[in-house]
C-alpha positions as CSV (number, residue, x, y, z in Angstrom):
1,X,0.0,0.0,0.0
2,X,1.1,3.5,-0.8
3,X,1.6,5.7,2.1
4,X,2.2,9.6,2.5
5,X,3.2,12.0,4.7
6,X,0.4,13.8,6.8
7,X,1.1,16.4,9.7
8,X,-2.2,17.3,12.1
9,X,-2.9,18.8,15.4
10,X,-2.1,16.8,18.2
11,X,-3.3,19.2,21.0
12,X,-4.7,23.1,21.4
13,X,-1.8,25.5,22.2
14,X,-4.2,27.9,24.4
15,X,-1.2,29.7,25.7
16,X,1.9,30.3,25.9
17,X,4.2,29.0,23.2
18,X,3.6,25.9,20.5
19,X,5.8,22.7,21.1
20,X,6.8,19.7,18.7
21,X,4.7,17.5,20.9
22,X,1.7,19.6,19.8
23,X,1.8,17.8,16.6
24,X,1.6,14.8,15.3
25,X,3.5,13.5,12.1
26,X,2.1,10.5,10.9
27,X,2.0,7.7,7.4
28,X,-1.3,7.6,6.0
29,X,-2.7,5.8,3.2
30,X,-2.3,7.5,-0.5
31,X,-5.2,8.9,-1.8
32,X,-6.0,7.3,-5.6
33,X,-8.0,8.7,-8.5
34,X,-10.6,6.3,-8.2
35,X,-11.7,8.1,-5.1
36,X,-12.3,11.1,-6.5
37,X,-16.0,12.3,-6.8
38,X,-17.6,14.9,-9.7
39,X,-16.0,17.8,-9.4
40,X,-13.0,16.8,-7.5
41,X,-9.2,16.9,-7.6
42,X,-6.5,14.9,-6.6
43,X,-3.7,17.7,-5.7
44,X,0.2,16.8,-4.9
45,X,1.5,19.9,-2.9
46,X,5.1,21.6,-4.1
47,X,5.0,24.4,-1.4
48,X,3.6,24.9,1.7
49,X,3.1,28.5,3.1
50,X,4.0,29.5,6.9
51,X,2.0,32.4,8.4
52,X,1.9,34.1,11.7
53,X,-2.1,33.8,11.5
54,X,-1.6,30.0,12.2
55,X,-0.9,30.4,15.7
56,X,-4.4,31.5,16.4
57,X,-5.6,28.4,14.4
58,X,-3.8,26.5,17.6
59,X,-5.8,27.7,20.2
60,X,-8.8,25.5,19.5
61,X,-11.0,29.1,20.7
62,X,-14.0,28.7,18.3
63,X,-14.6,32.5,17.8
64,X,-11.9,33.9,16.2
65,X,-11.5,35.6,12.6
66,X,-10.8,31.9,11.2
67,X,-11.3,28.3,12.4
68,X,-9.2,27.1,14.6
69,X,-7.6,23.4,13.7
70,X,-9.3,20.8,14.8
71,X,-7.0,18.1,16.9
72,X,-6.6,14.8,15.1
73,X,-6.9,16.1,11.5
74,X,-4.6,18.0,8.7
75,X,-2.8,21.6,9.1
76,X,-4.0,23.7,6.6
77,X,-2.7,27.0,5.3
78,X,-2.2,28.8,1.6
79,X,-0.1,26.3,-0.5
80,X,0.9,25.7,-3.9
81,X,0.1,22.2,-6.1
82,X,0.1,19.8,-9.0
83,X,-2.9,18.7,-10.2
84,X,-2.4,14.7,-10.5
85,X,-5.7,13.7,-11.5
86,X,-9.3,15.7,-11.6
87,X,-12.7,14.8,-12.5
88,X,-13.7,18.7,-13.2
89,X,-13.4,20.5,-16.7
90,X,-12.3,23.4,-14.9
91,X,-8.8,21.3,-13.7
92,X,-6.6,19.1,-16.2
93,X,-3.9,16.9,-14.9
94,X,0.0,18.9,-14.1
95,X,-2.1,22.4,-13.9
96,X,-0.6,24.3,-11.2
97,X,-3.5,25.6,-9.1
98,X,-3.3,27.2,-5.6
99,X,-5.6,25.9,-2.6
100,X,-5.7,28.9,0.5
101,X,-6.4,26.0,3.1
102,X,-5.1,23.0,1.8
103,X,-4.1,20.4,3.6
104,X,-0.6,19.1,4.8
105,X,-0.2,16.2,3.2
106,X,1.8,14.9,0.2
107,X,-0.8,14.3,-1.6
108,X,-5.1,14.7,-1.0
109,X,-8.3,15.4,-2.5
110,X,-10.3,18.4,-2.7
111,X,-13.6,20.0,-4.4
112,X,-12.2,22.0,-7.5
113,X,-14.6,24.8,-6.2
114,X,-12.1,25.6,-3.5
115,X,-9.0,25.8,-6.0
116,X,-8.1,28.1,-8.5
117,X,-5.0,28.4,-11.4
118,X,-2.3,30.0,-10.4
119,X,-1.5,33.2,-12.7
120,X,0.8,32.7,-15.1
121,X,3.3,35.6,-15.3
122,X,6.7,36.6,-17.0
123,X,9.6,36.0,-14.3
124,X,7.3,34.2,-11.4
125,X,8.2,30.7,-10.7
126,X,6.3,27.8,-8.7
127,X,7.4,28.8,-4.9
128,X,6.8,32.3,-5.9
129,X,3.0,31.8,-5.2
130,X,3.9,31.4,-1.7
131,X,6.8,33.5,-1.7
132,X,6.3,37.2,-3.6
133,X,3.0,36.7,-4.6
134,X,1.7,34.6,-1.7
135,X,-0.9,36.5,1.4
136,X,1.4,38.1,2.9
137,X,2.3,40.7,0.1
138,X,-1.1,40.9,-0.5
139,X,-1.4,41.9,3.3
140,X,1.1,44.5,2.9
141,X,-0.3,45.7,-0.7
142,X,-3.8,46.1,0.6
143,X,-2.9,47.3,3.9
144,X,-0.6,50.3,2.5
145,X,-2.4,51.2,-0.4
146,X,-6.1,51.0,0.6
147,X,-6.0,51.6,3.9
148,X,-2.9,54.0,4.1
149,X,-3.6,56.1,1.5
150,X,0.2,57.0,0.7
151,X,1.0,60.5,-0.6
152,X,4.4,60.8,-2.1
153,X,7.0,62.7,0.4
154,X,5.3,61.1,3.4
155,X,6.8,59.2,6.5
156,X,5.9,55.5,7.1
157,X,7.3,53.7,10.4
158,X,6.8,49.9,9.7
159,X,7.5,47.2,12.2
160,X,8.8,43.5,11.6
161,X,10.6,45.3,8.3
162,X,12.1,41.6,7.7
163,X,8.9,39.4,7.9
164,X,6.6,38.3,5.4
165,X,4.6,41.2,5.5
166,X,7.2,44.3,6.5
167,X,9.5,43.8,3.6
168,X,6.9,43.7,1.0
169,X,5.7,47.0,2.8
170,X,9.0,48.6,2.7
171,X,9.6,47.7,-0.8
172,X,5.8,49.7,-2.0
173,X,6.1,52.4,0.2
174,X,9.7,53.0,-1.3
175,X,8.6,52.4,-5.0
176,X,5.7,55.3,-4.4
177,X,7.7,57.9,-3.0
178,X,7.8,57.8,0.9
179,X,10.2,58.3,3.3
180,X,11.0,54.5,5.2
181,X,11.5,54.7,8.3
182,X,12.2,50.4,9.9
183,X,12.6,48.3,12.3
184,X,13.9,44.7,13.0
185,X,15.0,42.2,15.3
186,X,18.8,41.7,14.6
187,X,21.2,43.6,12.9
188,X,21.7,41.1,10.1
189,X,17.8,41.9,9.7
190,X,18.3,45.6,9.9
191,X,21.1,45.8,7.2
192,X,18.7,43.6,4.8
193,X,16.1,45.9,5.2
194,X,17.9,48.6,4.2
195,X,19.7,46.8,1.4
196,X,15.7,46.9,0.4
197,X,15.7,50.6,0.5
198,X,14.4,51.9,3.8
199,X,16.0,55.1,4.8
200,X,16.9,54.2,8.2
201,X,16.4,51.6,9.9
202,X,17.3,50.0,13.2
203,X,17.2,47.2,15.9
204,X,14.1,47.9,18.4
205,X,16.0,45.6,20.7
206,X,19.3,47.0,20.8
207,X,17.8,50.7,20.2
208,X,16.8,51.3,24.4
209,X,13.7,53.3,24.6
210,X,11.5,52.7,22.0
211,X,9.9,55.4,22.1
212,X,12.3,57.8,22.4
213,X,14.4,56.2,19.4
214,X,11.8,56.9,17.2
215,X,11.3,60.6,18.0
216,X,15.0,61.2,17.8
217,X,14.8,59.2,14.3
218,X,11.2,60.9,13.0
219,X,11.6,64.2,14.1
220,X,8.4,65.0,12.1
221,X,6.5,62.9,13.1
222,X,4.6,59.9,11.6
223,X,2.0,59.8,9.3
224,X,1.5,55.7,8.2
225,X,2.5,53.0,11.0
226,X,2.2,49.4,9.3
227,X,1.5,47.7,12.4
228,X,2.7,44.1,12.5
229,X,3.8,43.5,16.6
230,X,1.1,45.7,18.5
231,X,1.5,45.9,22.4
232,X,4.1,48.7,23.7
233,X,5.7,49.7,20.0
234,X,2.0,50.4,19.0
235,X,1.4,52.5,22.4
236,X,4.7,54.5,21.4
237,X,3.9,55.2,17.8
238,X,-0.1,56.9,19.3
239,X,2.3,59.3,21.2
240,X,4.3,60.4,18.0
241,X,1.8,60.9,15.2
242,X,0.5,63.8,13.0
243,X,-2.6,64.4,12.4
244,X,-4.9,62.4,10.0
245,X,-2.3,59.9,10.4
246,X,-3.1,56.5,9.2
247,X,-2.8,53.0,11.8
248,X,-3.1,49.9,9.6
249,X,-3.5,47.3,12.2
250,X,-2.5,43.9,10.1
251,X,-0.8,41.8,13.4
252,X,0.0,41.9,16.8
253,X,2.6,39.2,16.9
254,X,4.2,40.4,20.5
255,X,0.7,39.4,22.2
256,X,0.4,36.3,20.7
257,X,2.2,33.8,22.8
258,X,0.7,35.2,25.7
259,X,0.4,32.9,29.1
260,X,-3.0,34.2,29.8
261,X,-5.4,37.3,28.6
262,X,-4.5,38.9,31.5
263,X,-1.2,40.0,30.6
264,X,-2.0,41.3,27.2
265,X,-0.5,44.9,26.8
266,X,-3.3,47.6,27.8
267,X,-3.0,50.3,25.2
268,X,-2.7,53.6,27.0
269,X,-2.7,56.2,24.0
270,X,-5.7,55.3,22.4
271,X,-6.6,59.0,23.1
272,X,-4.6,60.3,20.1
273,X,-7.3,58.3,17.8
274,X,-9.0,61.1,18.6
275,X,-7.1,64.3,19.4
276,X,-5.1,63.4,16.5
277,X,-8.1,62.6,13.9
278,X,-6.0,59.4,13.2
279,X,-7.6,56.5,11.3
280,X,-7.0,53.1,12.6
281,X,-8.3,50.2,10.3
282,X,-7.7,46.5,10.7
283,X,-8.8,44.0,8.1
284,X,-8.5,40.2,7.4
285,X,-6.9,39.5,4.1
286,X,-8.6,36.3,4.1
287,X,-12.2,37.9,3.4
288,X,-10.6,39.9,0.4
289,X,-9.6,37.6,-2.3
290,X,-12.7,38.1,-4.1
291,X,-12.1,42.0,-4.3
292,X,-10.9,43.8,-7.3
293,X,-7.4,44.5,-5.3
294,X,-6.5,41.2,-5.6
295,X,-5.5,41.0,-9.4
296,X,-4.8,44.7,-9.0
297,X,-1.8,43.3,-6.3
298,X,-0.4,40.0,-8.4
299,X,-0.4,43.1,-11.8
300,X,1.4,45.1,-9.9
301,X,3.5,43.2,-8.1
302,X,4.5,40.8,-10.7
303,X,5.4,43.4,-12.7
304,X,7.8,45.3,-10.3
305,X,9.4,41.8,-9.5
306,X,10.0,41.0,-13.2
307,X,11.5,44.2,-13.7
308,X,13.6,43.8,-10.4
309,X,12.3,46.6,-9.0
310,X,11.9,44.6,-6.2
311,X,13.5,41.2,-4.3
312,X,11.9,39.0,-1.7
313,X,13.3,37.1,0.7
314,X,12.5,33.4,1.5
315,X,13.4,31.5,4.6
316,X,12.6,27.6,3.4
317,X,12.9,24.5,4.7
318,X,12.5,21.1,3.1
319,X,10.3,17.6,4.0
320,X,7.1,18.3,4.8
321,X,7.5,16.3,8.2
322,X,10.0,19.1,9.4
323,X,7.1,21.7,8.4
324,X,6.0,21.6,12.2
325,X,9.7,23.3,12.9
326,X,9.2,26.4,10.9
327,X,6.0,26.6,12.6
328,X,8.0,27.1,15.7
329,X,10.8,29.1,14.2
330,X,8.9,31.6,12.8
331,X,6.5,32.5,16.3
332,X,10.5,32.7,17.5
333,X,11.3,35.2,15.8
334,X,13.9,32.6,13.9
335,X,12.8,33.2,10.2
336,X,14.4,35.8,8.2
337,X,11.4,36.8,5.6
338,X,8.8,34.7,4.0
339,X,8.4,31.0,5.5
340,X,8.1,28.1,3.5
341,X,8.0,24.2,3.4
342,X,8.7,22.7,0.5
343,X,7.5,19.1,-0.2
């Protein structure tokens, strides 16, 4: 019998940090084409895509923004596949198709109502839909451009400038004019941030006072924070903002590993939402693939990437049984840009 490779929930992380005991990697039986129903597909996955997101999916709390995993079956997240075999006209066998919660497993079936072909463009290879093109650059497209607003000659502070998310944002903000202003966990991640063209950058844990850093740094103050951490850094930036002043609120990865609800930061600025007419928006990138911005951010994107306008980096590891690992490495802090499994 033909086995593969399956990784599931073992138990609910409900606080405090995930462990390798909290999942379980396990030999299951292949699925065949003769199991497949109308309109199904049998997908083999190339990439899997790590996201910060996922930790809530640990918790087992049933009313979050998304559903939480449940314990005993497959991981899921945004990946990247082969088709193998399919019994809808829409899917052929080898088309390469993207799944936004497919499952970790080496291979599995799925309805081809929750898949779609991945866009074919100039310069873009297969990890790239998980990489460059993959939710988190959407994130940061999305959150800077429709919720920021940007105005050329501007200043944007954005957080995590190395992650995922922050280095896409740095790369945008820079291509339309604004004045980058980062910051990062390490030095190495400093010095790669502003290799991608921030104007200064710097280590928020080597800096001493956060907030004091960035008044020294911004002397003008702030008009777009790209909020990835929340907690204290977002508490500094309310004290240091100029009017109309624009919070995108996309993470708050500093409150996330939390031991218990009570010691989640208490936000003691919030006043300047007001005084300072600031607008403070968070959204869920998962509820906005079917808006218009969505093939506005792969054009655009895709384009600037071809043209080398801009780079992303990718921190991958390979075997899909080690894919609990980067799970962990990334809520460490251990990643350096995008995270990714491949199969």
């Amino acid at each position: 019998m033909s086995t593969i490779t399956s990784v599931s929930l073992k138990n609910y992380v409900t606080s405090g940090s995930a462990q390798l005991s909290d999942f379980a990697i396990e030999k299951i039986a292949a699925p065949t084409k003769n199991q497949l129903k109308p309109e199904q597909v049998l997908l083999r996955p190339l990439y899997f895509s790590v996201d910060p997101y996922q930790r809530g999916r640990l918790s087992g709390v049933k009313d979050s923004y998304v559903a939480s995993y449940k314990k005993g079956e497959p991981i899921t997240n945004f990946l990247v596949a082969r088709v193998i075999a399919s019994t809808s006209v829409s899917f052929k066998e080898n088309d390469l198709v993207l799944d936004n919660d497919g499952k970790w497993q080496s291979e599995y079936i799925t309805y081809a109502k929750d898949i779609h072909h991945a866009a074919e463009k100039p310069g873009i290879d297969v990890r790239d839909h998980v990489g460059v093109l993959s939710m988190p650059s959407y994130t940061a497209y999305y959150g800077l451009m429709v919720i920021g607003t940007p105005k050329k000659g501007e200043t944007i502070l954005v957080s995590s400038a190395s992650g995922a998310v922050g280095q896409m944002v740095v790369q945008l903000a820079k291509a339309i004019g604004l004045h980058v202003v980062a910051f990062a966990g390490s030095d190495e991640k400093v010095e790669h941030v502003k290799k991608l063209g921030a104007d200064i950058a710097f280590n928020y844990k080597t800096c001493g006072d956060f907030g004091q850093t960035i008044r020294k740094l911004i002397p003008k103050k702030i008009d777009i924070y790209y909020d990835n951490v929340g907690g204290s850094y977002l508490d500094a930036v309310l004290a240091h903002v100029n009017n109309n002043a624009r919070i995108v609120v996309c993470g708050a990865i500093t409150q996330y590993n939390l031991a218990c609800n009570d010691d989640a930061y208490a936000i003691k600025n919030i006043t300047a939402v007001l005084v300072n007419k600031l607008r403070m928006e968070g959204f869920i990138i998962l509820d906005l693939y079917d808006s218009p911005h969505y093939t506005e951010f792969v054009d655009h994107v895709s384009k600037l990437y071809h043209e080398g306008k801009i780079e992303y980096r990718v921190s991958e590891v390979e075997g899909l049984e080690n894919a609990p690992q980067a799970i962990l490495d990334l809520f460490a802090g251990k990643n350096f840009g995008k995270s990714v499994v491949k199969a």
